[in-house]
N, C-alpha and C positions, 0 to 999 in steps of 0.2 A: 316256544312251547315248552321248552326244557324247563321253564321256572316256573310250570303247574304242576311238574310230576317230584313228588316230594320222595327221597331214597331214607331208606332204614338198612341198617347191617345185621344179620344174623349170624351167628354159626351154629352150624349142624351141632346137635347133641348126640351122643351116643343113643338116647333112647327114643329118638325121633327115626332113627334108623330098622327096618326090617328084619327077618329072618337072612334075607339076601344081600344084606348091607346098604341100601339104599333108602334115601327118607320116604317112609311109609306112606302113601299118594294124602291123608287125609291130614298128614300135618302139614302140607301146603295151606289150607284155609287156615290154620294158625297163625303162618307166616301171613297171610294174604290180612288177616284181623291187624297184627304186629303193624303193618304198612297201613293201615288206615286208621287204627287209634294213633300210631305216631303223628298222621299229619293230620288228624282233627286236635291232636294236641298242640301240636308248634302252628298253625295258621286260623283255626276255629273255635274250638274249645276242647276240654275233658268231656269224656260219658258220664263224670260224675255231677259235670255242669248240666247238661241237656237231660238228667233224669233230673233234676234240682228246678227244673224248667216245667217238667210234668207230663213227660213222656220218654221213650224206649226206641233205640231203631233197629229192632230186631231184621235178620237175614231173612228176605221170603223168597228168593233164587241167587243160587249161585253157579257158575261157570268156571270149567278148569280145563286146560289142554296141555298135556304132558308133553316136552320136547325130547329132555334127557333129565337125566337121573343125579342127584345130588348125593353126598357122600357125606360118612363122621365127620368133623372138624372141616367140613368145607364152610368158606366164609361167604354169603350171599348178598345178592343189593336187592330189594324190596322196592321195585319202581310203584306210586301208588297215586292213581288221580283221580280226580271227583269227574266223571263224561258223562252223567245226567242228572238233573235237579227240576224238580216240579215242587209245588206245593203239599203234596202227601208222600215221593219219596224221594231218595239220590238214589245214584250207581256208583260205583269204585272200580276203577280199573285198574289189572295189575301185572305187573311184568317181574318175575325172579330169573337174578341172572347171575350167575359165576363168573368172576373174572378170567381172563384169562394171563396164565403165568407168562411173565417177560413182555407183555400186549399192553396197550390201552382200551385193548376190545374184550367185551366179554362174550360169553354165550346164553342164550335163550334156553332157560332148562325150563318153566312154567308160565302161559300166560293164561288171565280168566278172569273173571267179574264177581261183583254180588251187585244184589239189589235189596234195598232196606227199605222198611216203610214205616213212619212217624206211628206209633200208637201209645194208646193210654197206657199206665199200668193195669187196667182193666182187659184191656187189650182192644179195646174200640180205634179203629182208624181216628186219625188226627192230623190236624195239619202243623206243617213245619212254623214255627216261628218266624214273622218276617225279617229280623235283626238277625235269625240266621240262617234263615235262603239268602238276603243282601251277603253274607260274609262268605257262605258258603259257593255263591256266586263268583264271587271274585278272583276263584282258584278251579273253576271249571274248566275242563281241559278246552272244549270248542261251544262260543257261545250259541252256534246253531242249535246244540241240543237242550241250553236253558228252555224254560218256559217262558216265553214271552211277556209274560201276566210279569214278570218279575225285574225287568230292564225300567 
């Protein structure tokens, strides 16, 4: 299962940081974007392909659950996987996690989802490309949640 969940590296910036020195809760969805442009880049394509295509997969929910708190100049792993795909949308799922010092384990500071849905630049719903639900299949974390219509 490990070779669906595609990792990106961040570090904290100083300005992604709080009043209270902690990364402000809503630049986790930046990170969470960071891990899922990266592996629509290295396994599917660019955004700048799939608008070239003639549509957008704008966020229409997203989910975040805070474990612990991330710090300036901490360096993070961006776990990111595609766990559902239909014909009008996907999901991304994602896990941010800090190493931990002298360990090969890390810790659980954030984990949460989005859900995207294919539309026009009109903004009219649209359906996904079948050349990439196929490709975008291939990297689904469990085929139970494919859509059937798509095997």
């Amino acid at each position: 299962m490990s070779d669906k969940i595609f990792k990106a590296t961040v570090r904290v910036l100083y300005g992604d940081t709080d009043a209270a020195g902690v990364v402000y809760n809503a630049n986790y969805l930046r990170y969470f974007e960071i891990g899922r442009t990266e592996l629509m880049r290295e396994w599917v394509c660019t955004y700048s392909e799939i608008e070239k295509m003639g549509f957008v997969l704008p966020v229409t929910e997203c989910w975040a659950r805070y474990k612990a708190p991330a710090f300036y100049d901490d360096r993070l792993t961006i776990e990111t996987s595609i766990a559902e795909l239909s014909r009008l949308k996907c999901k991304f799922s994602y896990r941010i996690c800090k190493p931990i010092e002298g360990s090969e384990r890390s810790k659980l500071l954030v984990k949460g989802y989005s859900v995207h849905a294919a539309i026009t630049p009109e903004g009219k719903l649209t359906r996904l490309p079948e050349k990439l639900l196929k490709k975008m299949a291939q990297f689904a974390i469990t085929a139970e949640k494919i859509d059937n219509r798509l095997k």
